[in-house]
N, C-alpha and C positions, 0 to 999 in steps of 0.2 A: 800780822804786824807785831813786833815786838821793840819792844823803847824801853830804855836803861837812862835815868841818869845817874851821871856817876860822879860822884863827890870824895874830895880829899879836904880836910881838914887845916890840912897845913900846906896847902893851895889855893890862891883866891880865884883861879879860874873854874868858873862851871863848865861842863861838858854832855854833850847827850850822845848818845849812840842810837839810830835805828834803825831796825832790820823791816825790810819786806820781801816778803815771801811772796813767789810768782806761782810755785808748785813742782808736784812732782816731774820728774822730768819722762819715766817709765818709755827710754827709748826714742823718745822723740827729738831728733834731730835738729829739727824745724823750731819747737819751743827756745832749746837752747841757744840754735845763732840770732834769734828775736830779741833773747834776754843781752846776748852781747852787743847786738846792735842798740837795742836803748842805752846799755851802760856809756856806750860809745858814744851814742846821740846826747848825751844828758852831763855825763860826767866833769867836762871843761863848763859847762854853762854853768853847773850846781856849783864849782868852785868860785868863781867869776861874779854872780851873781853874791854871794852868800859873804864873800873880801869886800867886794870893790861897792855895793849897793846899799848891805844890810850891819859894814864894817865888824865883819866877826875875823877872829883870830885865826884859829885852825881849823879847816875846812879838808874832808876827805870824800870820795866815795869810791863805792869797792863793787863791782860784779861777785857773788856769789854762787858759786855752786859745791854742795856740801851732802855729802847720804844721798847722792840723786836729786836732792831740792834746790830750785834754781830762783834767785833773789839779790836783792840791794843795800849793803851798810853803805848808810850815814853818818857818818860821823862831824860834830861840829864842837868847838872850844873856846870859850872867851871870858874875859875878866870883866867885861862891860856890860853882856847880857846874861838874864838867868837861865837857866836851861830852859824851863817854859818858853821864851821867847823864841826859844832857837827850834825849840820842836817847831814852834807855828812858823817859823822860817822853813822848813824841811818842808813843811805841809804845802804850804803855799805855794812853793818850787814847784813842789811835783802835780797839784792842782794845774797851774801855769800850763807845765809841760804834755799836759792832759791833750790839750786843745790842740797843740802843735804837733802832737805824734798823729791826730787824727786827721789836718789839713795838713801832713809832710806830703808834698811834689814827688811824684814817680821820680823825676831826673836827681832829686837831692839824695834820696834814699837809695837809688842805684848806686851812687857817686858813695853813699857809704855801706853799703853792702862791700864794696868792692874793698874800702882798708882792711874786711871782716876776710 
């Protein structure tokens, strides 16, 4: 896990940036369309959730794969909250999304293996 925040001075919005690392990828196929599949499973919700629930500003996230290591930016911005809150925003997300990747329906995940 790595987490930035990142501050400008003659900006009032705060911003956090955070990376998670899934691991090496060392040929394995299998890892990587997993990684793409969560990014895909996750990505519309992480924005959706983090606008429309927790009303933060700018809301991104990024599939990573970078040197063979296969991983997730977060990125979040807003003038309302301080980055602290926004990291426990990210946490919380992906806490959430714990429980749902583990009770996803063979038929759901077929249906998105298949965008993949």
């Amino acid at each position: 896990v790595y987490e930035e925040r990142i501050g400008d001075k003659n900006n009032k919005q705060d911003c956090i940036l955070a990376y998670y690392q899934v691991g090496l990828v060392k040929g394995d196929l299998k890892m990587s369309l997993c990684n793409n599949l969560l990014h895909t499973f996750m990505a519309i919700p992480f924005t959706q959730e983090m606008k429309a629930m927790r009303n933060l500003d700018r809301v991104a996230a990024r599939e990573s794969y970078q040197r063979d290591c296969l991983g997730m930016w977060f990125l979040v911005q807003s003038d309302k909250c301080t980055s602290e809150y926004m990291s426990k925003c990210i946490n919380d997300f992906l806490y959430s999304m714990k429980s749902k990747v583990k009770n996803f329906p063979k038929k759901d995940f077929d249906t998105l293996n298949g965008f993949v």
